[in-house]
Each structure stands twice: as structure tokens, then as C-alpha cells.
DSSP file (Angstrom, degrees, kcal/mol; ACC not computed):
  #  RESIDUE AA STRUCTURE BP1 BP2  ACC     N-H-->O    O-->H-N    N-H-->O    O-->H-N    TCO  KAPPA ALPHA  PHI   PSI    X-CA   Y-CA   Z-CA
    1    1 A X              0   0    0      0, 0.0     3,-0.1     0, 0.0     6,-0.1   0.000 360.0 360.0 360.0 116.3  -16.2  -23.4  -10.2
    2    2 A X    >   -     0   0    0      4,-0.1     3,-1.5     2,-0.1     0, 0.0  -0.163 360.0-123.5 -57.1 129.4  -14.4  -26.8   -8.9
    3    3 A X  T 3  S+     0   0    0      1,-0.2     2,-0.8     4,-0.0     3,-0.1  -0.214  92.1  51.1 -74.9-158.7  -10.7  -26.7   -9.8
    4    4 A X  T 3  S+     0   0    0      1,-0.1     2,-0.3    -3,-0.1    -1,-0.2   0.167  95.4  80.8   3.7   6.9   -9.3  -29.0  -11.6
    5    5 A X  S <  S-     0   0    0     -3,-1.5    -1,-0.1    -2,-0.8     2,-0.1  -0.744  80.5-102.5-109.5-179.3  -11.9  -28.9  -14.6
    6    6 A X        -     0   0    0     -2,-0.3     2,-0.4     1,-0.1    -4,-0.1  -0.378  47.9-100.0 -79.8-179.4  -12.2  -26.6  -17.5
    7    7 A X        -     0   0    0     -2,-0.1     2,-0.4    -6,-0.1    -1,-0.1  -0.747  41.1-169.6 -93.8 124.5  -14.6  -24.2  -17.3
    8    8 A X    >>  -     0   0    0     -2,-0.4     3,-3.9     1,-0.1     4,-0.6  -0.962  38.0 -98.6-146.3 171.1  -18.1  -24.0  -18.8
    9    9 A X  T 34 S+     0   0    0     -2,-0.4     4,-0.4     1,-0.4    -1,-0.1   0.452 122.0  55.3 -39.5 -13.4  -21.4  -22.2  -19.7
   10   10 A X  T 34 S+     0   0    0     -2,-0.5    -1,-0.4     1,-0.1     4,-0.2   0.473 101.8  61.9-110.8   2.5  -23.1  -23.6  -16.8
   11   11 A X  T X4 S+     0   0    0     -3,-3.9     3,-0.9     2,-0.1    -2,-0.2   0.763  90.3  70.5 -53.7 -52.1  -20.2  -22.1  -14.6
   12   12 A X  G >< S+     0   0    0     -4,-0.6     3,-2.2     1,-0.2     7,-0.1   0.855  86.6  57.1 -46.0 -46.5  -20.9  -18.5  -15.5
   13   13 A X  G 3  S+     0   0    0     -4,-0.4    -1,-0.2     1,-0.3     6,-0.1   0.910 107.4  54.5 -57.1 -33.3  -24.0  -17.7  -13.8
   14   14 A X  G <  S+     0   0    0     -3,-0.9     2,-1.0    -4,-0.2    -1,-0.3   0.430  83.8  83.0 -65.5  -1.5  -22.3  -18.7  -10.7
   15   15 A X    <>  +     0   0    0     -3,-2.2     4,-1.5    -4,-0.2    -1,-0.2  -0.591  48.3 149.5-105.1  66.8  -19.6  -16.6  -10.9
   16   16 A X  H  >  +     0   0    0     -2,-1.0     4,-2.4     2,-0.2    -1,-0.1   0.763  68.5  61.4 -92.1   3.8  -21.2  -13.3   -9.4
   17   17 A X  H >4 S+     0   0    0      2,-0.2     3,-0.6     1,-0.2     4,-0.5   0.987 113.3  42.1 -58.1 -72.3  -18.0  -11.7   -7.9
   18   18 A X  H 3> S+     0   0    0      1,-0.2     4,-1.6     2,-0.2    -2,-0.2   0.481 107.5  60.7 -42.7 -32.7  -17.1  -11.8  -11.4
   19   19 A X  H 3X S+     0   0    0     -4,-1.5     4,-2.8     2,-0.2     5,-0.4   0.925 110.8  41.0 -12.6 -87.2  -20.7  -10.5  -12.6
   20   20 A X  H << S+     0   0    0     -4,-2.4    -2,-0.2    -3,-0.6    -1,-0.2   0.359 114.6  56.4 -78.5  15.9  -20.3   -7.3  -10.7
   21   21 A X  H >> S+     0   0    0     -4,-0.5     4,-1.3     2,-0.1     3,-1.2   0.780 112.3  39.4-101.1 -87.8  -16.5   -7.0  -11.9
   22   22 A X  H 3X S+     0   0    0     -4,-1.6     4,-1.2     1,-0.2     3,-0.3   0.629 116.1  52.3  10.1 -75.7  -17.2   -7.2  -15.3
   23   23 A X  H 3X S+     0   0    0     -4,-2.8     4,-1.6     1,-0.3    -1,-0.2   0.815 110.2  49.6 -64.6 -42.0  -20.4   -4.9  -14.9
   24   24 A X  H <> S+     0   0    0     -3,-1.2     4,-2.5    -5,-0.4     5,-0.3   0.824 107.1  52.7 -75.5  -8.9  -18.5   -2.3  -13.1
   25   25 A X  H  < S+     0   0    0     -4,-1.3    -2,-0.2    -3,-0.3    -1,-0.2   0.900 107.2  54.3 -82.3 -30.9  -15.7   -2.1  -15.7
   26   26 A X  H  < S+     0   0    0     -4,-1.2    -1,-0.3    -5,-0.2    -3,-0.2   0.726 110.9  45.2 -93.1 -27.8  -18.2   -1.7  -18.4
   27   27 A X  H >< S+     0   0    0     -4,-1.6     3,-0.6     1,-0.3    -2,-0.2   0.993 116.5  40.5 -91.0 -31.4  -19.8    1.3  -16.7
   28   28 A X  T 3< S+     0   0    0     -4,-2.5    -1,-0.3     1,-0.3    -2,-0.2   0.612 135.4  25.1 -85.7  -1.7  -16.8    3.2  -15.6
   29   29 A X  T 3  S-     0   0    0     -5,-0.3    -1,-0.3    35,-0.1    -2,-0.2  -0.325  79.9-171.2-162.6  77.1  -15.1    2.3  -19.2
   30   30 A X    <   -     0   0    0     -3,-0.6     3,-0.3    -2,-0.2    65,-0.1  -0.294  33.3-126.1 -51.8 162.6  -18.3    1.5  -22.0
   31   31 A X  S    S+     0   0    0     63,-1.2   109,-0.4     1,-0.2    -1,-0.1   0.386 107.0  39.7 -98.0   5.7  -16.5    0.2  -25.0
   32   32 A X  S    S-     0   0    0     62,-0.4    -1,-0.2   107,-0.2    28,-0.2  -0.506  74.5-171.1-137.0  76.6  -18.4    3.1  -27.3
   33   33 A X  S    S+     0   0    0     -3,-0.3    28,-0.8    27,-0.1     2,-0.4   0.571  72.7  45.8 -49.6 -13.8  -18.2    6.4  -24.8
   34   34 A X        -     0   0    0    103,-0.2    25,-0.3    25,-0.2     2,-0.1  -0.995  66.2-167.3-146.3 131.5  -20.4    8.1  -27.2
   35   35 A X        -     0   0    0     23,-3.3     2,-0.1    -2,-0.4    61,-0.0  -0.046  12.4-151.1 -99.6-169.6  -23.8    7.3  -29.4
   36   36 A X        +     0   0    0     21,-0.1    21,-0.2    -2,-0.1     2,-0.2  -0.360  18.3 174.2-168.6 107.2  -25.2    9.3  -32.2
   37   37 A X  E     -A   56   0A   0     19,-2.3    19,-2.3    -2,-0.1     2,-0.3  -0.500  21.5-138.8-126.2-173.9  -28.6    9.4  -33.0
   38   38 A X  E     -A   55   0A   0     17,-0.2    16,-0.2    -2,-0.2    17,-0.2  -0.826  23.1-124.5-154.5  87.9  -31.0   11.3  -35.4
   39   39 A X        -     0   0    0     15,-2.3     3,-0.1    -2,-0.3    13,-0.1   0.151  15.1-164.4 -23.6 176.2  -34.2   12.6  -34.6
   40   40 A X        +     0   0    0      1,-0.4     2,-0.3     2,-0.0    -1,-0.2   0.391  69.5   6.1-118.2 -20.7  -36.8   11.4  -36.6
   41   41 A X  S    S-     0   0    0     10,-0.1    -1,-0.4    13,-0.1     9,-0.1  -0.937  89.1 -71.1-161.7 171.8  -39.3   13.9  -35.7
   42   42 A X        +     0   0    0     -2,-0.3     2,-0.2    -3,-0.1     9,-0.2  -0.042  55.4 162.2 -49.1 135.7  -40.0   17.3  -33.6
   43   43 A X  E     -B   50   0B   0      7,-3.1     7,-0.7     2,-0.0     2,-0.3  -0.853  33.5-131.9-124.7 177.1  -39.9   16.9  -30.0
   44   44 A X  E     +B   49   0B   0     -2,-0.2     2,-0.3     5,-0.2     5,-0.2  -0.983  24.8 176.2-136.0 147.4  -39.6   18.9  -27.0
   45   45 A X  E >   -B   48   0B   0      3,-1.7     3,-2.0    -2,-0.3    -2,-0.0  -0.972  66.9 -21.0-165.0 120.6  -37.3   18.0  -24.1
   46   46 A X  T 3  S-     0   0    0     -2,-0.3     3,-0.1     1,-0.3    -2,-0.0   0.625 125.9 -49.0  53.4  13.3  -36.6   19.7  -21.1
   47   47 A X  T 3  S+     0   0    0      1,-0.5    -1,-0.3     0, 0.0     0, 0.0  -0.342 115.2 113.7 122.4 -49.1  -37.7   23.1  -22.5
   48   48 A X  E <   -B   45   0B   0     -3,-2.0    -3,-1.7     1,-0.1     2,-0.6  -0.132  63.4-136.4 -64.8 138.2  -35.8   22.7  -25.5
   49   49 A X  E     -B   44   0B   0     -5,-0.2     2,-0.4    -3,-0.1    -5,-0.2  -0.847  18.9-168.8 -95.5 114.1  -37.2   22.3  -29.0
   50   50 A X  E     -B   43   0B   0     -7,-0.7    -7,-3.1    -2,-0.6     2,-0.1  -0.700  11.3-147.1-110.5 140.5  -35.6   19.4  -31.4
   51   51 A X    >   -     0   0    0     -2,-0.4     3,-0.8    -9,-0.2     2,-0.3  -0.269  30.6 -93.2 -88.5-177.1  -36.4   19.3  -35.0
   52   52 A X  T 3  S+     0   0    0      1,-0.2    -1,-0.2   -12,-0.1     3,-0.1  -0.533 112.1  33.6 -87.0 146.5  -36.6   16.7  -36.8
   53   53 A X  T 3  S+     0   0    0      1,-0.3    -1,-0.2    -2,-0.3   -14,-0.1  -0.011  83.5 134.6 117.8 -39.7  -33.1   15.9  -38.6
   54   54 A X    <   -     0   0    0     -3,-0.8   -15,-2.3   -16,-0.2     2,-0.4  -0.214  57.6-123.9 -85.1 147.6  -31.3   17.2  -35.7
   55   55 A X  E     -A   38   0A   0    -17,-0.2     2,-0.7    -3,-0.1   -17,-0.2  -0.550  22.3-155.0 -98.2 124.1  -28.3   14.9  -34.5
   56   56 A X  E     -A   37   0A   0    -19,-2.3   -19,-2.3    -2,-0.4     2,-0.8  -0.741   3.4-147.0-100.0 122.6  -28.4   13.8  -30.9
   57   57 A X        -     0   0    0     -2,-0.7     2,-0.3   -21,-0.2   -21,-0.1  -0.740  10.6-163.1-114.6 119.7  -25.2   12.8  -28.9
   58   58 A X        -     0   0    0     -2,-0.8   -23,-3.3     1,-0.0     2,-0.2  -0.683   2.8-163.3 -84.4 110.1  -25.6   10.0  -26.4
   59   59 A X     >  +     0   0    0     -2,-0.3     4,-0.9   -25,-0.3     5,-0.4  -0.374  20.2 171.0-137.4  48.9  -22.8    9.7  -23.8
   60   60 A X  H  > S+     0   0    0     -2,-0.2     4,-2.1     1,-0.2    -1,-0.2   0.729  88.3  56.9 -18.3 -50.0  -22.5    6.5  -21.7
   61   61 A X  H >4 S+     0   0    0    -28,-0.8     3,-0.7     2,-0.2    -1,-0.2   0.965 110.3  43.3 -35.1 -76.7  -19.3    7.7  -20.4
   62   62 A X  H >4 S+     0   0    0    -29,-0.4     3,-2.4     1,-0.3    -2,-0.2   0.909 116.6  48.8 -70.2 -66.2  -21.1   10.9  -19.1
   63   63 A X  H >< S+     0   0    0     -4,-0.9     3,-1.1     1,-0.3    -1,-0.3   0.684 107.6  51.4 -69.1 -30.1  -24.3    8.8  -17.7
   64   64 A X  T << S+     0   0    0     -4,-2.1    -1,-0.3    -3,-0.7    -2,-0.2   0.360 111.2  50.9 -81.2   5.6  -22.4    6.3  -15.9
   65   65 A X  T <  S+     0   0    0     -3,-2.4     2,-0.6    -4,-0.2    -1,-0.2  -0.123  79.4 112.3-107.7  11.7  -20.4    9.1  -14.1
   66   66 A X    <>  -     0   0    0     -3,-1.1     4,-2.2     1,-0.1    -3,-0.0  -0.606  58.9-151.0 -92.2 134.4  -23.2   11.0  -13.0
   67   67 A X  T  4 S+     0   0    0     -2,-0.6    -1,-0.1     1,-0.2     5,-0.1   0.784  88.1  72.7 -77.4   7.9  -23.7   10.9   -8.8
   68   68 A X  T  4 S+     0   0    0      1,-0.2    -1,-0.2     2,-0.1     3,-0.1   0.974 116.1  17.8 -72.2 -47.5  -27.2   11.3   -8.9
   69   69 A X  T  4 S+     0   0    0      1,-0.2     2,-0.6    -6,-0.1    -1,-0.2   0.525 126.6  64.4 -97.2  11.3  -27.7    7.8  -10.1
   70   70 A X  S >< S-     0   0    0     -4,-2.2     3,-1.1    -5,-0.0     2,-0.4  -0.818  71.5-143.2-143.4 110.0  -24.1    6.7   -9.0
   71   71 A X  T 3  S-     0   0    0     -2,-0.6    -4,-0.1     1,-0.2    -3,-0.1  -0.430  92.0  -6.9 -11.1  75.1  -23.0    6.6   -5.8
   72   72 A X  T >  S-     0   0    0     -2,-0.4     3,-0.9    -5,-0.1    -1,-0.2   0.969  84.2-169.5  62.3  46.5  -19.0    7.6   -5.7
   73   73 A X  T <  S+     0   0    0     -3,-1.1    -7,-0.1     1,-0.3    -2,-0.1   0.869  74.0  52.9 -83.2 -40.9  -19.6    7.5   -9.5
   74   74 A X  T 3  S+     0   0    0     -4,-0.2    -1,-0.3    -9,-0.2    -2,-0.1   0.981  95.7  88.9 -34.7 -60.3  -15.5    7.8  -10.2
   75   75 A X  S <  S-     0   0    0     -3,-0.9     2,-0.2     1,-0.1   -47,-0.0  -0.285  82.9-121.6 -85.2 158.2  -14.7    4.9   -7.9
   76   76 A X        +     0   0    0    -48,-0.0     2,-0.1     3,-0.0    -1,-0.1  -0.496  40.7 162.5 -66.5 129.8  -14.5    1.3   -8.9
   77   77 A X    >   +     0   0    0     -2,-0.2     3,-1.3   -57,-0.1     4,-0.2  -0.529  16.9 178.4-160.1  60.5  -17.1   -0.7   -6.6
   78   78 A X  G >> S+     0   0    0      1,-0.2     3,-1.1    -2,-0.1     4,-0.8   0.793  84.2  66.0 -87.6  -6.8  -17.8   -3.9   -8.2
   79   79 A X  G >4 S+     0   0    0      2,-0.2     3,-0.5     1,-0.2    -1,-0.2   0.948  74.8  93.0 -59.5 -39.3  -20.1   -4.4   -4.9
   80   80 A X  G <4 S+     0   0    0     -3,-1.3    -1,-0.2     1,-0.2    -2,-0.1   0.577  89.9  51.0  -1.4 -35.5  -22.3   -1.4   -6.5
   81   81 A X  G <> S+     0   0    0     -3,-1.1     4,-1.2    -4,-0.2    -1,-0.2   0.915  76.8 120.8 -87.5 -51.2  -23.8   -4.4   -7.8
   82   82 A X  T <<  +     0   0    0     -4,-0.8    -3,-0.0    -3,-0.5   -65,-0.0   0.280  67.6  37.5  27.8 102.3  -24.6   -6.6   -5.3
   83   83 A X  T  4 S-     0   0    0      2,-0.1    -1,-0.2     1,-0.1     3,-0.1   0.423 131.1 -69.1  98.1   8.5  -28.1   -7.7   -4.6
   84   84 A X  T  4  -     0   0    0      1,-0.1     2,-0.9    -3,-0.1    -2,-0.2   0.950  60.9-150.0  59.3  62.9  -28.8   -7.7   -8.5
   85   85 A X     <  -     0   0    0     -4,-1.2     2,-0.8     1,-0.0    -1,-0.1  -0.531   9.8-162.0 -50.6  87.6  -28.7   -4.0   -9.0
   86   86 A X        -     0   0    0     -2,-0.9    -1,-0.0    -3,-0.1     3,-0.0  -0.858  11.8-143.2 -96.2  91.6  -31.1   -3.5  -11.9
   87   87 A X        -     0   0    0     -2,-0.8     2,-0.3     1,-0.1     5,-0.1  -0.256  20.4-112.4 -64.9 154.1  -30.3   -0.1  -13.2
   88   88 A X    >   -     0   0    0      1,-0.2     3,-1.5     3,-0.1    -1,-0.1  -0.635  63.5 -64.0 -85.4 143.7  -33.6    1.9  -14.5
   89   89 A X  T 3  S+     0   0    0     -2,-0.3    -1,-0.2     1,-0.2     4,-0.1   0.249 114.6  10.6 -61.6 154.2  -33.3    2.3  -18.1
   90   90 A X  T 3  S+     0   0    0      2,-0.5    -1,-0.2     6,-0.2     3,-0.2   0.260  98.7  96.3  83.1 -12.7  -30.8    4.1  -19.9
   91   91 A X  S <  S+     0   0    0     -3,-1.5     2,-0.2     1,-0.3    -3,-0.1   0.362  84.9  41.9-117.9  41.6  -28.7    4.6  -17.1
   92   92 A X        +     0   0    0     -5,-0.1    -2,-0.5     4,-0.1    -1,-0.3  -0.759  69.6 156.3-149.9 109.5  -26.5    1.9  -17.6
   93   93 A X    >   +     0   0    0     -2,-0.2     3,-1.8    -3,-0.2   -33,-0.1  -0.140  12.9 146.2-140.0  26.1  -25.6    1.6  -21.4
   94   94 A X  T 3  S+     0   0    0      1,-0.3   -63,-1.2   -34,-0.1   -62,-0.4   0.577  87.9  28.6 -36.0 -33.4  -22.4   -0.1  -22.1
   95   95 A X  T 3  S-     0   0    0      1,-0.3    -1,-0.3   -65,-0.1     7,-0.2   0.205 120.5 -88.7 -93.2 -11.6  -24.0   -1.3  -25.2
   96   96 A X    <   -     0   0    0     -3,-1.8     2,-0.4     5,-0.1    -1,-0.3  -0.487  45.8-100.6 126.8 148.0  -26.1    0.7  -26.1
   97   97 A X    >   -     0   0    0      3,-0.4     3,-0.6    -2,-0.2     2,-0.3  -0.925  65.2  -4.7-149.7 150.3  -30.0    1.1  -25.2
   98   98 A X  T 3  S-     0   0    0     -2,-0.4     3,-0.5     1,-0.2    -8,-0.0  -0.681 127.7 -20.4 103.9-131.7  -33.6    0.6  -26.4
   99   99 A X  T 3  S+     0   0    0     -2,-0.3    -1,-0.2     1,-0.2     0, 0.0   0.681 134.5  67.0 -83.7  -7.7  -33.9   -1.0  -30.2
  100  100 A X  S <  S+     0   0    0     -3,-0.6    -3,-0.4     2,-0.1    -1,-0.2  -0.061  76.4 151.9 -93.5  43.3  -29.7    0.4  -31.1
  101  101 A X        -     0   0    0     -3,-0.5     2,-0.6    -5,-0.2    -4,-0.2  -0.324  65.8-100.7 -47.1 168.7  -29.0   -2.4  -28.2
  102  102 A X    >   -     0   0    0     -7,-0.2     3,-1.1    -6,-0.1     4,-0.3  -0.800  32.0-143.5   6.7  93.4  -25.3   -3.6  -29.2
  103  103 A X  T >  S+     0   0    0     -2,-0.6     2,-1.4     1,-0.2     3,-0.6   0.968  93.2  40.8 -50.9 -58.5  -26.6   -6.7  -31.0
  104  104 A X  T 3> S+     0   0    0      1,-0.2     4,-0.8     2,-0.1    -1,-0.2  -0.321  78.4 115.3 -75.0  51.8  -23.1   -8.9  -29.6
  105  105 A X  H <> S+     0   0    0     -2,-1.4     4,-2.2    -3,-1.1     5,-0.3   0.769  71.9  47.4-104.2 -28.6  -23.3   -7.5  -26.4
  106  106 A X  H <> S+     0   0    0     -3,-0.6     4,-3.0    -4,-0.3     5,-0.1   0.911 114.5  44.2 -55.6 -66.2  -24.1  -10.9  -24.8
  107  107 A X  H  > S+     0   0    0     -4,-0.4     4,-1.5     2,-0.2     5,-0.2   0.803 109.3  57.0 -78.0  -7.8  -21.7  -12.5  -26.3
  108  108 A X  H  X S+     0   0    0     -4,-0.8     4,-1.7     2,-0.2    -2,-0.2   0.902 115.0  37.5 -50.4 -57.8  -19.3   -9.8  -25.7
  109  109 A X  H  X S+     0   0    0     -4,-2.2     4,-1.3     1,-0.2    -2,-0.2   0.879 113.7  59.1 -71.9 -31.6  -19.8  -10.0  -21.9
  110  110 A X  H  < S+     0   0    0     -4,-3.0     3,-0.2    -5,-0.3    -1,-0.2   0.954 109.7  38.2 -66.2 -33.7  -20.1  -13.6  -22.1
  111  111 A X  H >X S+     0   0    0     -4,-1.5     4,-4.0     1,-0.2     3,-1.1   0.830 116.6  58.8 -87.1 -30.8  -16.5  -14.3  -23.7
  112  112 A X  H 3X S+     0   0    0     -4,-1.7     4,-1.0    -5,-0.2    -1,-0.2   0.796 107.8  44.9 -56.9 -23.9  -15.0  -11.3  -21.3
  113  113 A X  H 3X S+     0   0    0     -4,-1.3     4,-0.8    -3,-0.2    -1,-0.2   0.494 115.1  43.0-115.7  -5.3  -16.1  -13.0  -18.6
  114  114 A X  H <> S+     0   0    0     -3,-1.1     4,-2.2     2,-0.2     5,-0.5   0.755 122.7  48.2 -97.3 -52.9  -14.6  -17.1  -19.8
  115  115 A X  H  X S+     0   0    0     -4,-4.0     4,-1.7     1,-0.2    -2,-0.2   0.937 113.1  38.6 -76.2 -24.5  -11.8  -15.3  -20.7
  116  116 A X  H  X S+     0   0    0     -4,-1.0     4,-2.3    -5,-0.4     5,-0.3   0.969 117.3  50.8 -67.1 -46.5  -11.3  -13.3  -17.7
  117  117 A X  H  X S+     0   0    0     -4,-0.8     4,-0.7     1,-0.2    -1,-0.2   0.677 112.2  48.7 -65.8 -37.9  -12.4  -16.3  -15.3
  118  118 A X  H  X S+     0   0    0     -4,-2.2     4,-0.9     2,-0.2     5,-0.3   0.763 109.2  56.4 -38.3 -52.2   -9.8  -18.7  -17.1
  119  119 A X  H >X S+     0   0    0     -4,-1.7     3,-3.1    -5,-0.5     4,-2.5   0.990 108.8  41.0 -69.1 -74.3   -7.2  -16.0  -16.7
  120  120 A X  H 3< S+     0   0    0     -4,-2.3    -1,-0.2     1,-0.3    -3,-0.2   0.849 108.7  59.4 -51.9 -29.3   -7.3  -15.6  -12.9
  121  121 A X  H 3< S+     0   0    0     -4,-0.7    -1,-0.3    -5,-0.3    -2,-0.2   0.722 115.7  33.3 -82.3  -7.7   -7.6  -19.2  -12.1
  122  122 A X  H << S+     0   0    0     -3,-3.1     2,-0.3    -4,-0.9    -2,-0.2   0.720 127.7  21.3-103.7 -39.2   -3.9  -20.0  -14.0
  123  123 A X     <  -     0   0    0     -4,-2.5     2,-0.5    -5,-0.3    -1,-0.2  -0.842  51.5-142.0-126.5 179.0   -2.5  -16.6  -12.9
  124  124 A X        -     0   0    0     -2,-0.3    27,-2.5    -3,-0.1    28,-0.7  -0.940  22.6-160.0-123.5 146.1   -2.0  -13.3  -10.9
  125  125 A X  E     -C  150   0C   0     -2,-0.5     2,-0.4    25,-0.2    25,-0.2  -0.571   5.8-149.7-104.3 160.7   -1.1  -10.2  -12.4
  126  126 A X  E     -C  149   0C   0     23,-0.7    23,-0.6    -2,-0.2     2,-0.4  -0.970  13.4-141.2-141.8 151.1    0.5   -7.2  -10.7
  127  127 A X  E     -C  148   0C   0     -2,-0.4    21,-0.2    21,-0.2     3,-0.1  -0.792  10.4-163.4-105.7 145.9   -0.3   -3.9  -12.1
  128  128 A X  S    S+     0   0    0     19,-0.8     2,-0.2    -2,-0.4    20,-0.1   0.038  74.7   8.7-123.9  25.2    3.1   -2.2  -11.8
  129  129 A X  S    S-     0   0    0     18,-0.3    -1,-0.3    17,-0.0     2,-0.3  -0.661  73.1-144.3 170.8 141.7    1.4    1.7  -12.3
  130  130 A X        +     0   0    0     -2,-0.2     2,-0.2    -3,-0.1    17,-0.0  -0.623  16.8 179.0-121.4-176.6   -2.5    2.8  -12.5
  131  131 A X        -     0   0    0     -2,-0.3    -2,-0.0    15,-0.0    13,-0.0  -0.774  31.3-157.7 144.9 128.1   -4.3    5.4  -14.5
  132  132 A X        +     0   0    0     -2,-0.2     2,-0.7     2,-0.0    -2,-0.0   0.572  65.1 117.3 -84.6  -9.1   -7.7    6.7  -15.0
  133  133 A X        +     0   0    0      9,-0.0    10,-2.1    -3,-0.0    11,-0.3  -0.585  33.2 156.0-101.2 106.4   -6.6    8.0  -18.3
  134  134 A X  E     -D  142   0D   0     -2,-0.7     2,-0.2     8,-0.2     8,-0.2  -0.600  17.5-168.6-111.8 175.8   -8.6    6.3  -21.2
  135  135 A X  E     +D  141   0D   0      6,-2.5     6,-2.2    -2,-0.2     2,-0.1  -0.799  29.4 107.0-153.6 159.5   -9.1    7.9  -24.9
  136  136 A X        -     0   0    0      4,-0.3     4,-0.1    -2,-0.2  -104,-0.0  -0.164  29.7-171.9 136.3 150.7  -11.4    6.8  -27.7
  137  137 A X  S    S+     0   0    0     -2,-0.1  -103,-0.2     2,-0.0     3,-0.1   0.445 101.9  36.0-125.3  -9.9  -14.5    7.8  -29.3
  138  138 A X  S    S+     0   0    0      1,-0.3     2,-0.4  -105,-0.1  -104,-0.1   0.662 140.6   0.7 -81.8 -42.6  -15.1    5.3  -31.3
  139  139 A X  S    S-     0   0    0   -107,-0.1     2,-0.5  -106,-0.1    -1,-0.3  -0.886  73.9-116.6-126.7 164.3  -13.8    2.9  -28.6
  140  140 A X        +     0   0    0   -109,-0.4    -4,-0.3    -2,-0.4     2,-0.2  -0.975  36.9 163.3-120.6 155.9  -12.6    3.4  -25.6
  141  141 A X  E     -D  135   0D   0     -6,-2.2    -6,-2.5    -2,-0.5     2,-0.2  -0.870  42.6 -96.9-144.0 137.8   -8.9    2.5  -24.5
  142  142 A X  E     -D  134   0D   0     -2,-0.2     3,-0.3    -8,-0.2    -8,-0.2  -0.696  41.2-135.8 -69.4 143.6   -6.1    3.2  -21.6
  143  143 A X  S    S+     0   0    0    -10,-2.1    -1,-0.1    -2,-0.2    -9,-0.1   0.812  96.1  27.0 -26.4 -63.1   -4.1    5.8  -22.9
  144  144 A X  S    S-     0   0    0      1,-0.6     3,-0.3   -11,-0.3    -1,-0.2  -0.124 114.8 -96.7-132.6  44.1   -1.1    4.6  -22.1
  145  145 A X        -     0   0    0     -3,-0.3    -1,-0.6     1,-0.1     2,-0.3  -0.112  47.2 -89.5  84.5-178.8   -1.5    0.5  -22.0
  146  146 A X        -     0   0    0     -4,-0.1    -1,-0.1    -3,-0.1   -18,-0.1  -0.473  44.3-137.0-124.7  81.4   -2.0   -1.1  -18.7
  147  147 A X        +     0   0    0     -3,-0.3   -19,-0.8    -2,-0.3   -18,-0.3  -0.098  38.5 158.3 -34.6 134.8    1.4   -1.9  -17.2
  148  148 A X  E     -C  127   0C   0    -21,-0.2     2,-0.5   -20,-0.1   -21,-0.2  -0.904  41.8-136.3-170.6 144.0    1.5   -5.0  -15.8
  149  149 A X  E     -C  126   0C   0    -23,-0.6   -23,-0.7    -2,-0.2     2,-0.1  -0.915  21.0-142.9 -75.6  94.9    3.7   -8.3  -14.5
  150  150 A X  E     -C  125   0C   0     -2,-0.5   -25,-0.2   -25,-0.2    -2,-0.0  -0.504  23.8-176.1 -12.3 113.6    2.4  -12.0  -15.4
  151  151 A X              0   0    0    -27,-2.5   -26,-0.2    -2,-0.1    -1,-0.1   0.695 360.0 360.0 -81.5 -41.5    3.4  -13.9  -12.0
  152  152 A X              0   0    0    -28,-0.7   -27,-0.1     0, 0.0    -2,-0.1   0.515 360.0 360.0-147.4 360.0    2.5  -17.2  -12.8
């Protein structure tokens, strides 16, 4: 993105540091850590037999922390992406998957990603403490804020 203009939609695609920053942030910290779904009829899965009725919980959090399909699945890697890293469905769900897609999930990642891209080009932050510790089940959140200095 040339400096001195504002920033615009035909900017984004180009931005792919920012791409895999974004994309990692969402897997190690979905904005819904937890799903809930509702059979509609009898299956069998993995041995198990689910009736129909029976209430399924769906755990983005847990699947984007698993090491089979992620590498060093704890650490933050926004290279992890790199090369257009097309995860195989379902095991990248920040939003949601199949037809309970996260309708605004586009435009969710699209305005995270103006605002974020805005932000670093007028300033730098210091984090003055880190933490893994998020909370939420309906959303997810740092615990305990994210301390941090505005420099400029």
C-alpha cells in the first residue's frame, strides 16, 4: 500500500502478511469457541450412536488446537499460512462451517483487517505484559485486557 494515500478495497488483497496475521489470530482465538447443533436424525459416528434430538457441541477452539492438523498448534505462526494454506473442511472454523457459515464473517474479516492495516501504518503499540489467558463462550475475550502503550 503506497503511503501517503488512504487505504482501499483494492489494497486488501495485497496485504498477505496481514492475511495470515489476521487468519492466525482467528484460529488460535475464534470469536465463538463453541457451536451447538441438533441432530436432525439418527446417525452413527465413530462407533457411537446419535439419536435424533441429541445436542451436539462443536468446538473451534478445540479443533484449531489440535496437532494433528496443526503444527505447534499453541504457537502463533502467522507463516502457517503461507503459500495459501487451504485448510480441509472443518478444520478451520472461526465462523462457523457448512450452511451455519457466520453470515458477516467476510465482512468481519474484511473491517479487522482496514482497521488493523490503518492502525499499524499511523502507529506502534508495545504490549507491556502477554497472556494466553482468554474466556468466553459466547465470545471469546483476553481475560484480563491486553496491556498495552500507544507510541505514536
Amino acid at each position: 500500500m503506497p503511503a501517503g494515500r488512504d487505504l482501499t478495497a483494492d489494497d486488501l488483497p495485497q496485504l498477505s502478511y496481514l492475511d495470515n496475521v489476521v487468519s492466525e489470530t482467528l484460529r488460535l482465538y475464534p470469536p465463538g469457541p463453541i457451536d451447538l447443533r441438533k441432530s436432525i436424525s439418527a446417525f452413527d459416528f465413530e462407533g457411537h450412536h446419535i439419536p435424533a434430538g441429541t445436542s451436539i457441541i462443536i468446538s473451534p477452539y478445540v479443533t484449531h488446537r489440535l496437532p494433528e492438523l496443526w503444527p505447534e498448534p499453541t504457537r502463533f505462526d502467522p507463516s502457517r499460512w503461507s503459500h495459501q494454506r487451504k485448510p480441509a473442511p472443518y478444520e478451520y472454523l472461526p465462523f462457523g462451517g457448512g450452511t451455519h457459515r457466520c453470515i458477516g464473517s467476510m465482512f468481519a474479516t474484511t473491517e479487522v483487517k482496514t482497521m488493523l492495516a490503518h492502525f499499524v501504518r499511523e502507529r506502534r503499540v508495545e504490549l507491556l505484559s502477554t497472556s494466553d489467558a482468554a474466556v468466553g463462550l459466547a465470545t471469546m475475550r483476553p481475560k484480563h485486557g491486553i496491556p498495552a502503550r500507544v507510541l505514536s
